[in-house]
N, C-alpha and C positions, 0 to 999 in steps of 0.2 A: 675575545671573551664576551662583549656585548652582545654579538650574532647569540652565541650561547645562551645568553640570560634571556634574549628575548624570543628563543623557540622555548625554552624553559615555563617562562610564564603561560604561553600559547599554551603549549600543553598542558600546566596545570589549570588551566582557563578551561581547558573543551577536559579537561577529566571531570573538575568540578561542577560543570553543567550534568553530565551524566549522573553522577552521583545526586545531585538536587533534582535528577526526574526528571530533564527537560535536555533534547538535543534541535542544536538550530543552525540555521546557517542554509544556503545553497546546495539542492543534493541533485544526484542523477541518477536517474530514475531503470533502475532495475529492471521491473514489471509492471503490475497492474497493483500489484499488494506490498513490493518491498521498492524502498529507496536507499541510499547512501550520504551520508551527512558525516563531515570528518572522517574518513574510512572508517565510518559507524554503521554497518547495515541497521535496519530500522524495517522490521515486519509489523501491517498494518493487523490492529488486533481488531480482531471480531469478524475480519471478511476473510474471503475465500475467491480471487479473481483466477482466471483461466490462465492456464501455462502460455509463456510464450509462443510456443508452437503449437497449441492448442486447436484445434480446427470445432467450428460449431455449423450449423444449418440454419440459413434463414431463405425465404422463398425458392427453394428448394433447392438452394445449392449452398456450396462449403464453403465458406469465409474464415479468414483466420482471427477469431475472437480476442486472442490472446493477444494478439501484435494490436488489436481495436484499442481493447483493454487498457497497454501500456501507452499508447499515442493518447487517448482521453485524460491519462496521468499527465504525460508530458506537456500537452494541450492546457491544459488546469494550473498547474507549477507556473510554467515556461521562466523560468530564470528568478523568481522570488525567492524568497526568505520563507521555511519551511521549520515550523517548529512543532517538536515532537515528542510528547508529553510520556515517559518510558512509563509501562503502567505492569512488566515483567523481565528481571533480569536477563541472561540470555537463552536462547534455545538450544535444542542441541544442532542446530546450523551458525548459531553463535551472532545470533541475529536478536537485537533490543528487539520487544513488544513493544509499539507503542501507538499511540493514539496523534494523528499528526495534522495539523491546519495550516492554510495557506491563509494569511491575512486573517479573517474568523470564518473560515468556512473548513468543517471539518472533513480532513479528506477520505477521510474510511466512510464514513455517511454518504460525501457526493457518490462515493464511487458505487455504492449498493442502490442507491437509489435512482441512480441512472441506469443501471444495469448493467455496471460495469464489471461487479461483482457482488458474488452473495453471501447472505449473513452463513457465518462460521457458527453454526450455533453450538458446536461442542465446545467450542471455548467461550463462546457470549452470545448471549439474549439480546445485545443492544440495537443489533439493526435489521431486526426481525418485520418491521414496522417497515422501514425502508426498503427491503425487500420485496413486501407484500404492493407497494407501490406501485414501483417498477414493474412490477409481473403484471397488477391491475393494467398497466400502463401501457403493458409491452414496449418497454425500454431497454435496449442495450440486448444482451444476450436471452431475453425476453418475447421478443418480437419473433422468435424462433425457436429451435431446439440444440439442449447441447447435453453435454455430461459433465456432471458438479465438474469443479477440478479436482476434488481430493481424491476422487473415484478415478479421473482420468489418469491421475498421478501414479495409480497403483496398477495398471493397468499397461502404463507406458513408460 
């Protein structure tokens, strides 16, 4: 009965976080744009990173952007505490919106402004600026050519 009580609490401990907006804990790392926290998917809002399989061009050959992509997430995390601020209930892949930081570094920001991925602007304006960076910058998927991922997604 005690086992009981105390997955009981657990759970209403990680329900209750959700419900207050905020999911945390240790996740593993999906992609470039989605994580997992409590078998919580968790899509990063405002960016748009390259499919897993994704293939782009940089000095005149194909690299796979997408696999870059999720290795700079996994790179960035590596084993921290990831909290992730849900800023839309779920999507129709049933996946939180959320805005998510490692220690205070926001990770939908690192990830556009390295080029790791690009601002989503049909859903937000926010990292429209970091964007512009990277590209000044030729960072990340920058330094070459590729096709958005949304475009690729529809396509493939």
């Amino acid at each position: 009965m005690k086992k009981f009580n105390i997955c009981f609490i657990i759970l209403l401990i990680s329900i209750s976080k959700v419900l207050a907006g905020e999911i945390s804990g240790v996740p593993s790392i999906t992609d470039g744009d989605t994580i997992t926290i409590l078998n919580k998917k968790i899509r990063f809002h405002g960016i748009d990173a390259p499919e897993k399989k994704q293939l782009c061009i940089k000095n005149l050959k194909e690299y796979e952007c997408g696999e870059e992509a999720t290795a700079a997430l996994i790179k960035k995390i590596y084993g921290k505490k990831v909290v992730c601020k849900v800023q839309d209930k779920l999507d129709r892949y049933r996946r939180y919106i959320g805005v998510c930081f490692v220690e205070k570094v926001n990770l939908n920001k690192w990830m556009v402004r390295n080029g790791y991925a690009v601002a989503f602007r049909r859903y937000s304006k926010n990292y429209i600026e970091d964007e512009n960076y990277a590209r000044k910058n030729k960072l990340g998927l920058w330094s070459g050519s590729f096709i958005h991922p949304e475009k690729w997604r529809k396509v493939n």
